[in-house]
C-alpha positions in Angstrom: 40.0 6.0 -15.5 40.8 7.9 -12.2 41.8 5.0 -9.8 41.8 6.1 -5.6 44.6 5.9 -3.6 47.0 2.8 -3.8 45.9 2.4 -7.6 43.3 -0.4 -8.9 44.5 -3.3 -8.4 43.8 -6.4 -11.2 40.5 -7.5 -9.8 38.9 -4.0 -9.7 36.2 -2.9 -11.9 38.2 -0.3 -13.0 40.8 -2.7 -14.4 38.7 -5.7 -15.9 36.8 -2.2 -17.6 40.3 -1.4 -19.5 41.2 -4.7 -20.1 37.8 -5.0 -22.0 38.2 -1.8 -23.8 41.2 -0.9 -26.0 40.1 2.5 -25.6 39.8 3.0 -21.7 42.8 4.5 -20.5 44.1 4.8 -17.0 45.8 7.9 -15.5 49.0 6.7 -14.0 50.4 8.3 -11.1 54.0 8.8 -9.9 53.1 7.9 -6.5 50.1 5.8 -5.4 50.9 5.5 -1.9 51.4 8.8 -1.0 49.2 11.1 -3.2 50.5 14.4 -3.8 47.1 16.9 -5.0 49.2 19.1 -7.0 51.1 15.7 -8.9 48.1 13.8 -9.2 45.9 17.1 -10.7 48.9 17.6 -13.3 49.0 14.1 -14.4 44.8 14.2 -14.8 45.6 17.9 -16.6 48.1 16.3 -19.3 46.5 12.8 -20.1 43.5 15.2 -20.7 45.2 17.4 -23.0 46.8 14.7 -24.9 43.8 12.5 -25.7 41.1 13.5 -28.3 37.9 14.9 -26.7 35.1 14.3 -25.9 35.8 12.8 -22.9 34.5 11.0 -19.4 36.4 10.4 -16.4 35.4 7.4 -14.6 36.6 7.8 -11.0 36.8 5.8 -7.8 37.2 6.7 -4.4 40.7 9.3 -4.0 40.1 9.4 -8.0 36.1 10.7 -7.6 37.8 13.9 -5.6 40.6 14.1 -7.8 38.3 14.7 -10.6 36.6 17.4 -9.3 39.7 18.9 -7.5 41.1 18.8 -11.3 37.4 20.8 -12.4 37.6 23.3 -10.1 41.4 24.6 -11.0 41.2 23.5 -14.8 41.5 26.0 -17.8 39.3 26.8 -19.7 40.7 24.6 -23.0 41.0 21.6 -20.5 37.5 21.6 -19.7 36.1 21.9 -22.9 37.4 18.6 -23.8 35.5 16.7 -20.8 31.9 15.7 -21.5 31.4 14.0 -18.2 32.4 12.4 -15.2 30.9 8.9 -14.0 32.1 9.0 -10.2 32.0 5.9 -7.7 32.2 5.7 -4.2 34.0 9.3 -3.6 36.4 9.0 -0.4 35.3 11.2 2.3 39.0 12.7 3.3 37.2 14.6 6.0 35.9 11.8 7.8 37.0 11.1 11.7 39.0 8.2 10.0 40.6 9.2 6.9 44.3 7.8 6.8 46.9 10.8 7.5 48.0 10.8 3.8 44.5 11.7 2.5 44.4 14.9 4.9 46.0 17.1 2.1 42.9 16.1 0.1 41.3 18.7 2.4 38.6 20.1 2.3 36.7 18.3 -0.4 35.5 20.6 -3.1 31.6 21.4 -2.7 31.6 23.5 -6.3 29.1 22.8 -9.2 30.9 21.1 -11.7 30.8 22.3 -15.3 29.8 19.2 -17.1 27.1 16.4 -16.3 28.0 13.8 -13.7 26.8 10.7 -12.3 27.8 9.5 -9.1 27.1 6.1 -7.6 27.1 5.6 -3.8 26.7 3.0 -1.0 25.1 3.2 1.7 27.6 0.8 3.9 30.8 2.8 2.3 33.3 2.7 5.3 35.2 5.5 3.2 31.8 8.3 3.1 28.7 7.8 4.5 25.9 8.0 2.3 24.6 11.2 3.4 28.0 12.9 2.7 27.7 10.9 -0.9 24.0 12.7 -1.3 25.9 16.1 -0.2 28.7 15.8 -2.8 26.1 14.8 -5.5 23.9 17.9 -4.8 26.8 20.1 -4.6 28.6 18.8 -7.7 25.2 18.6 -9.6 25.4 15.0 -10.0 22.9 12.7 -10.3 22.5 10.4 -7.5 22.3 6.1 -7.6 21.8 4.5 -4.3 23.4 1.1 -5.1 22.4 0.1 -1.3 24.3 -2.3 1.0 27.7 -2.2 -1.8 30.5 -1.2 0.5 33.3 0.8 -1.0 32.3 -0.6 -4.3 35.4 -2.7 -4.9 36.9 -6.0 -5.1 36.8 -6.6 -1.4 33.2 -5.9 -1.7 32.8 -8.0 -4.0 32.9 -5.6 -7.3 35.2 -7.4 -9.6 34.1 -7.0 -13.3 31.1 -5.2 -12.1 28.4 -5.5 -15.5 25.9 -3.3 -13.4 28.2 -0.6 -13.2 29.5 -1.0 -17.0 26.1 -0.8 -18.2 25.0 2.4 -16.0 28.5 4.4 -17.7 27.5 2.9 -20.9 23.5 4.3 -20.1 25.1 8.1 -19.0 27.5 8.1 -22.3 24.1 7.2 -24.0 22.5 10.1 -22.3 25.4 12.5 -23.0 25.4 11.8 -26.8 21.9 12.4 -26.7 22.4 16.1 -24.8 25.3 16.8 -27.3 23.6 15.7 -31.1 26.6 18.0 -32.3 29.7 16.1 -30.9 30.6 12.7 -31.3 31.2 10.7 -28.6 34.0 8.5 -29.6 36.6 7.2 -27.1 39.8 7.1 -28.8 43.4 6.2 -27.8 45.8 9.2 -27.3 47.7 11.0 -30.2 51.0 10.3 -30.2 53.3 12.8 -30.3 56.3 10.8 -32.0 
């Protein structure tokens, strides 16, 4: 789980999703409120390197461009133990009103990312609009769901628990085991090192 900037707070999707399931992990950050790129990347790099592949990043907002930030400038090894990324409402950080603190999020990648991605936008998302959403899917080589008239896809919005979103990851992993017979897709809790 890639929370946005300020974190995921208790009602968020992102959080009733890990409370559900043992094996959903969040990447913690040092610093929520002011979001350093190069910290946050390093964090995504070493919770990646330290849990068992295969595995998908579920990302919202800040956390949908710090996943792809984190693609474009990962090794090689990294990569190879990502399957997928299921992003959510990406934060447009080059909007007109972007806080200040997002502006080192600048410019937002437009690579093609090296594993399959889903991406899920609004079309009343105060943070991108949706045609900047359908730019970032096409460059990214995501696929595209138009959830309509869902805000920023969040609590506020009214995306608490969110089953509809829960069941269109659940439908991608589905579709990613079925593209990759040869690797199981089991989500498992991190090795400990101890």
């Amino acid at each position: 789980m890639l929370p946005g900037w300020t974190n995921s707070g208790p009602d968020h999707w992102q959080s009733h999703w890990e409370r559900a399931h043992a094996e959903y992990q969040r990447v913690q950050q040092d610093d929520w409120e002011r979001p350093d790129r190069a910290d946050w990347l390093r964090k995504i790099d070493a919770e990646i390197r330290k849990n068992n592949p295969p595995i998908v990043l579920v990302g919202h907002s800040l956390g949908c461009i710090a996943a792809v930030e984190w693609a474009v400038s990962a090794d090689s090894t990294s990569l190879s133990r990502v399957v997928g990324a299921f992003l959510v409402a990406p934060a447009d950080t080059e909007r007109r009103s972007a806080p200040e603190v997002l502006h080192p999020w600048r410019p937002v990648p437009l690579t093609r990312l090296r594993f399959p991605s889903l991406l899920v936008a609004s079309r009343t998302d105060d943070s991108a609009s949706f045609a900047r959403s359908e730019l970032f899917a096409s460059a990214w080589g995501s696929s595209l769901i138009d959830v309509g008239d869902a805000g920023h896809i969040h609590p506020a919005a009214g995306y608490g628990p969110w089953p509809e979103g829960q069941r269109l990851l659940d439908d991608f992993i589905a579709r990613l085991l079925t593209e990759r017979p040869n690797q199981a897709m089991q989500r498992t809790a991190p090795r400990s090192d101890a």
